[in-house]
N, C-alpha and C positions, 0 to 999 in steps of 0.2 A: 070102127074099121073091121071089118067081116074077111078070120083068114081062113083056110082049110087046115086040117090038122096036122097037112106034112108042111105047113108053112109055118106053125106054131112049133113045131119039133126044133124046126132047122131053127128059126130065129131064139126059141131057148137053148138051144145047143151054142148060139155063136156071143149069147147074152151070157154063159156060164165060162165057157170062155174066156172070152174078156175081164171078168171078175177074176178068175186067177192070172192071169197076164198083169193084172193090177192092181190085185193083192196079197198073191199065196205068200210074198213074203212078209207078210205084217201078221205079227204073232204077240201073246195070242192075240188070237184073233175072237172077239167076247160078240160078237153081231154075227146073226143069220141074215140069208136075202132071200126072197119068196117070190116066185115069179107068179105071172097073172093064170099061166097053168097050172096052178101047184105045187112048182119043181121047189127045191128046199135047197140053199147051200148051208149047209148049217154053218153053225157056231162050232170052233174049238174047244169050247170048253163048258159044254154041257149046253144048261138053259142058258140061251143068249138074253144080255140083260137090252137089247134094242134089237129091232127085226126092219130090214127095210123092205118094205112090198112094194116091185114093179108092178103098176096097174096095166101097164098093154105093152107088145111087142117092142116099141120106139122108146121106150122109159131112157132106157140107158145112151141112147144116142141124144138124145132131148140135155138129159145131166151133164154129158161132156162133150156140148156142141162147143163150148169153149172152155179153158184153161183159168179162169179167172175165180172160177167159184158161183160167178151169176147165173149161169144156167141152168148149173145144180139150183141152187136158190128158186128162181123162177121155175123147175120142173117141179119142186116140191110146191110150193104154194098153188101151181093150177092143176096139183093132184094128177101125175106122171106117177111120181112114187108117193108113200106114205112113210111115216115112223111110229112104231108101234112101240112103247113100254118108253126107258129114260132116255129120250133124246138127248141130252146134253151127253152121253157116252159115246153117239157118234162123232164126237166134234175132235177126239184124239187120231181118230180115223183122217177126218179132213187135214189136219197137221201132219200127218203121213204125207197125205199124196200132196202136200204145197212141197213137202221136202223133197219127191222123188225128183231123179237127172235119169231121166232113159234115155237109152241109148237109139239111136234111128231106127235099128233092125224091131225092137219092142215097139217101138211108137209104130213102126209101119204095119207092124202084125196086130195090134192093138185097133187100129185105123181099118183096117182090111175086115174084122169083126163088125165093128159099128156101122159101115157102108154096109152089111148083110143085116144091117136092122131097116126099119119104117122109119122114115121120114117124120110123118103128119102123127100128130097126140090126136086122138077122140073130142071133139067140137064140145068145146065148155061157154056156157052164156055167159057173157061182158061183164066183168066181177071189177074189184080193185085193181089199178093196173099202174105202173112207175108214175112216177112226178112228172110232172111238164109244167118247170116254172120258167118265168121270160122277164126280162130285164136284167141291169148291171147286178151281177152277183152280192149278194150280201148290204144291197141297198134297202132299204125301210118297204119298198114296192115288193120286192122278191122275196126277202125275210118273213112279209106277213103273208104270202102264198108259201112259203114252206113250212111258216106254224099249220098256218090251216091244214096243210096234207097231214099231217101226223096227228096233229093236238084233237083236230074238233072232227073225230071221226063220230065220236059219241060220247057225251059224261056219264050215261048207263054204261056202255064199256067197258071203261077204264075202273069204274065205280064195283067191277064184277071180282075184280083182281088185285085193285089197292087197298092200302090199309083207310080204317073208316075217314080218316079225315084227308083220304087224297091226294096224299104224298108220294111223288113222281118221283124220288132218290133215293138215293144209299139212306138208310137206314144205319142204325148204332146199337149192334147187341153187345149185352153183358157177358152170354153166353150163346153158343149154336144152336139151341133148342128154343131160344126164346121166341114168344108170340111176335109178328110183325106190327100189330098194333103196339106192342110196348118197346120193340125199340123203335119206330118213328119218332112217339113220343119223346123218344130219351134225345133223339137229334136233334130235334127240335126246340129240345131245351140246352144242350149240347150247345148248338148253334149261338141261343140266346145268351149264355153265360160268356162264349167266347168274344161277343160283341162287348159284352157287360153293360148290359142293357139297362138304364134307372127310366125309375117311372117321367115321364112328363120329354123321355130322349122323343125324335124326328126319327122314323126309324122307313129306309127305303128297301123296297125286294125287286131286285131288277129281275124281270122272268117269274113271278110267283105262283105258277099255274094258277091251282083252286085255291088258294090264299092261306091253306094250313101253317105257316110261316109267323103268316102278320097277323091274324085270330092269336094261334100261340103268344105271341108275342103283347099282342096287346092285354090279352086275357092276365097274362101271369105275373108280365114286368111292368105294365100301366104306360107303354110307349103310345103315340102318335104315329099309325105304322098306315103306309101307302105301299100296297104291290101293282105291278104293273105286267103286262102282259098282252100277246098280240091277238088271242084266241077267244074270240067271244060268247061260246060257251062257257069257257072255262070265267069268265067276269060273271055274267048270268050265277052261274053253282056259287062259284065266291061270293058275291053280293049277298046270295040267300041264305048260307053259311053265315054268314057276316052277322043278318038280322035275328038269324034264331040263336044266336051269342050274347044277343044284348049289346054289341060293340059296334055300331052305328056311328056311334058320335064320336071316337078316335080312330076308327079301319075301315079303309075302303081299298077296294081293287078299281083298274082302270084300264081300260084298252089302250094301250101307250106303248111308243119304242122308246126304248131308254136315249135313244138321239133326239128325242121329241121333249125332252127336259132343258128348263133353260139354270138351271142352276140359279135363278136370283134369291131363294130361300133355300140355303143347304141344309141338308141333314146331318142329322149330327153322326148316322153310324147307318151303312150301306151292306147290305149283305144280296149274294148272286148264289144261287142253288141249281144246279140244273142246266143255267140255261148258255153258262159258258162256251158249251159246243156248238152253239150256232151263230158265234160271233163270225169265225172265219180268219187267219191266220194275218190277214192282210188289212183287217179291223182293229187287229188287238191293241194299235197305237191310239184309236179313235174311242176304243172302251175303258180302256185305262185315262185317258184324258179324260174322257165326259166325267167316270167315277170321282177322279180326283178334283174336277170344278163342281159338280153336287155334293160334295165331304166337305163340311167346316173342319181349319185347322184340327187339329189333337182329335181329330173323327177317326174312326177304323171302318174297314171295310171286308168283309167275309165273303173269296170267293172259292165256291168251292162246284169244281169242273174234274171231268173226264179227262187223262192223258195217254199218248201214246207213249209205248217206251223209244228210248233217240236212238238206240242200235237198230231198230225195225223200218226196213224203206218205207215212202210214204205207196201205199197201192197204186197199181199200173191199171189205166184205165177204171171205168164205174165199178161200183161194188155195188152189193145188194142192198147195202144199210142207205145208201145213196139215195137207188132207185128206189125203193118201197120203205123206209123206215124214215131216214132223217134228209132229203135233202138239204144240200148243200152243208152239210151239216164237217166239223173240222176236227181231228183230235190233234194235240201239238203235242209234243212234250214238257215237260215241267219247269226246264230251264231257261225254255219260251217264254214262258207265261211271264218269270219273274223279268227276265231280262225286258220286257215290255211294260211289266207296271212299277219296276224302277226309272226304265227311261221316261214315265210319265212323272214322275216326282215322290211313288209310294216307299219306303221303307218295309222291309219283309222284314214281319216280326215270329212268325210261326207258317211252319208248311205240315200237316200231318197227311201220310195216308191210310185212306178207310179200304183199304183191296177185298180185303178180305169180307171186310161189313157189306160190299158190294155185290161178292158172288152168293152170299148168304141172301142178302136182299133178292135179286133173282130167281132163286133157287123159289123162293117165295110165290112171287107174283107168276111163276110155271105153273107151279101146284095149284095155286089158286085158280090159272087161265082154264089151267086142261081138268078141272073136278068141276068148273062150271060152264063146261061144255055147252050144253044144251040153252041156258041162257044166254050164252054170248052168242051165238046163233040167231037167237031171237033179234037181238040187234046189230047184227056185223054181217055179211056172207064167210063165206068159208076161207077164201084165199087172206083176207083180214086178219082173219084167225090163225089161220098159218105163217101169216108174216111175222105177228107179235111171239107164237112159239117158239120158232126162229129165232129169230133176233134176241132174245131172252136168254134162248139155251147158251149161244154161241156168247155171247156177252158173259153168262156164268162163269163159261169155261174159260173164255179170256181174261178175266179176274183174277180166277183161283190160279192160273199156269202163270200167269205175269204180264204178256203184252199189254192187257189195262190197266190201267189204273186210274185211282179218282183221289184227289188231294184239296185239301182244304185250306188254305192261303192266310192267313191273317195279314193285314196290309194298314201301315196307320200312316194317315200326312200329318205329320210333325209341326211342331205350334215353334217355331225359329227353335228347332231339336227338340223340344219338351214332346215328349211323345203320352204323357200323360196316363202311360199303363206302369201298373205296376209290377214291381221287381221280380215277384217269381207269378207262376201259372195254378199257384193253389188254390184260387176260388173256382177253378174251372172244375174243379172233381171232388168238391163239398156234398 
């Protein structure tokens, strides 16, 4: 869009504006904004550790066509604005303005700005764009058109930013500094000790992505380990994983919904990593039953899922994790979870959470997204790439402040009460 330069005056004069009408009172204030002219609002407090660059005239009208958060979301991935240096530092900024209550006379002078900006962003070619899944929600139809939108965008992708063996979760450090390849590892076995896993166990991974899980598992504890999963790349990587392991003959991955089991040979011990969020709130009766008729008696089962906290309403209207990250995708709270894999028949023997291990993990997989820039390019477009920044930072910072969390379940069906674990939890930190 081609403007004159008294036209570029006025719309950065009504774009600076605006910015203090909507945040001179947020102090300090550690972010500059750069406009597509060069104007500078600076930072309070010297070098700003995050800079936001409006690319053209309409940035700012584009950001706050709506109140919800999503069009901020959507202006940044089709590159309206940019963020430059630690993204996750804006995200205390975004919890500001969900908190502000303005008053009419603000909102109308605020409104009266943004009508003196452009309309139309700069014509970007047909990149990544929201989900469009169809069918009854959270049926076996729809579930495996919402793995495909997220899961099989690429295994080079995901391969650019994970730890080497592929592990899509929370991670378990020792310490903050630790390598990400060594605390996957440590969850991994983490996981396995919590199961208590002996050689010759049935061992099932509902949701296994790349199958680092049941490889682990089978490699170290001598289990019979089946993962399952809806995304067929991710069976492809696991399969070939599987054979440069040597573990063929006890581990295999499978394209399967965990509904698609009939439970006539149970396992003896079930573990779910990951993929709990995409049950959906009004399934949770239907996945705790399936788990609990796949579990032979004195079996346990490890689920370990994303929660929301119960004090925070559930979002009005789409979010951005919705449209471009996870459709259909659910977060409940913790006292959901249990109150539904009790009323299936489970006994809740341990809940731990990893919050912390999670923003750390995060923290991770950013640094790795944004240093291998250029690669991920090679196989993603751009908007792709900004979605997982995204979603990542935001997800950090909801970790570390508290709205997320991720908890880990230990769940046993009881042999007529014999619950067949033992009295204290000491082999779990040998």
């Amino acid at each position: 869009m081609k403007t004159d330069e008294t036209t570029i005056d006025s719309t950065a004069a009504h774009s600076l504006t605006f910015l203090q009408n909507l945040l001179g009172d947020y102090h300090p204030r550690n972010f500059a904004v750069r406009l597509w002219d060069g104007t500078c609002w600076p930072a309070e407090t010297g070098d700003p550790r995050v800079t936001l660059i409006l690319n053209h005239p309409g940035a700012l009208r584009r950001m706050f066509h709506d109140t919800t958060g999503l069009s901020a979301g959507e202006s940044y991935i089709y590159d309206d604005f940019d963020i430059e240096g630690d993204i996750e530092s804006i995200f205390p900024v975004v919890d500001y303005l969900a908190s502000l209550d303005l008053n009419l006379a603000t909102r109308l002078r605020m409104g009266w700005d943004l009508l003196h900006l452009p309309k139309d962003r700069p014509q970007t070619e047909d990149r990544r764009q929201a989900a469009v899944l169809n069918g009854d929600a959270h049926s076996i139809h729809r579930d495996r058109q919402a793995v495909t939108y997220h899961y099989n965008v690429s295994n080079d992708f995901y391969a650019l930013w994970l730890d080497k063996r592929m592990v899509y979760s929370c991670a378990y450090f020792s310490q903050p500094d630790e390598d990400l390849d060594t605390a996957q590892e440590r969850k991994l076995d983490y996981i396995c000790r919590k199961l208590r896993l002996r050689p010759g166990d049935r061992l099932l991974d509902i949701g296994c992505g790349w199958g680092g899980l049941v490889i682990h598992a089978a490699k170290h504890y001598g289990v019979e380990a089946l993962g399952i999963t809806l995304s067929r790349p991710q069976v492809e990587w696991a399969t070939e994983a599987i054979k440069r392991a040597g573990l063929s003959d006890r581990c295999r991955v499978e394209e399967r919904d965990y509904r698609e089991l009939d439970g006539a040979e149970p396992f003896d011990k079930l573990v779910s990593v990951g993929m709990f969020e995409h049950v959906g709130e009004a399934l949770l009766p239907v996945y705790f039953k399936q788990a609990w008729q796949l579990l032979r008696p004195g079996g346990v089962f490890l689920n370990h899922g994303i929660a929301r906290r119960a004090t925070d309403p559930r979002p009005k209207g789409p979010t951005f994790t919705d449209r471009y990250v996870f459709p259909d995708g659910e977060l409940v709270p913790i006292h959901v979870t249990l109150r539904h894999a009790e009323e299936a028949g489970f006994e809740v023997r341990d809940v731990e959470s990893l919050r912390e291990h999670y923003a750390l993990t995060l923290r991770h997989w950013v640094r790795r997204l944004e240093t291998n820039y250029k690669a991920v390019r090679q196989v993603v477009d751009e908007p792709t790439y900004r979605v997982w920044r995204l979603f990542m930072s935001g997800s950090a910072h909801g970790f570390s402040t508290g709205p997320l969390n991720v908890y880990q379940t230990l769940l046993s069906r009881p042999d007529h009460g014999n619950s067949r674990l033992p009295l204290t939890r000491q082999d779990w930190y040998r």
